[in-house]
N, C-alpha and C positions, 0 to 999 in steps of 0.2 A: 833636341834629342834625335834629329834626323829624321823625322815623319814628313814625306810629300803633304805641300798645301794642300790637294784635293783629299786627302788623306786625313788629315784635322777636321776641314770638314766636317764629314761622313763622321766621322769620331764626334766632333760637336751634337751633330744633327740627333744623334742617335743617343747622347747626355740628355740634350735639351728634352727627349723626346720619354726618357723616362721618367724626367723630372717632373714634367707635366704627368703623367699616367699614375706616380705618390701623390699627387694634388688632387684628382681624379673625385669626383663623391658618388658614392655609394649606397644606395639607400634599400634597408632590409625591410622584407613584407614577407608577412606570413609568419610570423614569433619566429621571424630569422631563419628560416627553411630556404627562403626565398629572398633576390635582390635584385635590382634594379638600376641602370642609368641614364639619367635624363640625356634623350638626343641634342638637350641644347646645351649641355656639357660644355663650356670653353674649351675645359682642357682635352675632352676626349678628341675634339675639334682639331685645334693644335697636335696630338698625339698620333691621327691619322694623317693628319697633312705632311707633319717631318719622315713619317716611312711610307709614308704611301700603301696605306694599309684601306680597305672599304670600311667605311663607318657602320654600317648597320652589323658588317659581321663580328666587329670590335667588338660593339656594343653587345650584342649575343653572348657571345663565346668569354667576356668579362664575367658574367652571370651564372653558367652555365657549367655544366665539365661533360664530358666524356668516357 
């Protein structure tokens, strides 16, 4: 389709990197008011590795809203 290689890439990275974050587990406290993800998460792990995103902030703002 005429996509530059480094271009698939970043295109892969960023599949790969949702796919892992649907896999993600989630865990609700507080009769569901409230949720939670474990830091030793694989996939959140992988999730911040492929965008180079901060882990502890993921892990927050997954939870959280604004």
């Amino acid at each position: 389709v005429g996509v530059k290689e480094s271009h698939q890439m970043t295109i892969f990275r960023i599949i790969a990197a949702i796919l892992h974050l649907g896999n993600l587990e989630i865990q609700g406290e507080r009769d569901g008011d409230a949720c939670s993800v474990s830091s030793e998460d694989e996939h959140l792990n992988n999730f911040c590795g492929l965008l180079g995103v901060e882990h502890s902030q993921m892990q927050h703002w997954l939870c959280h809203r604004k």
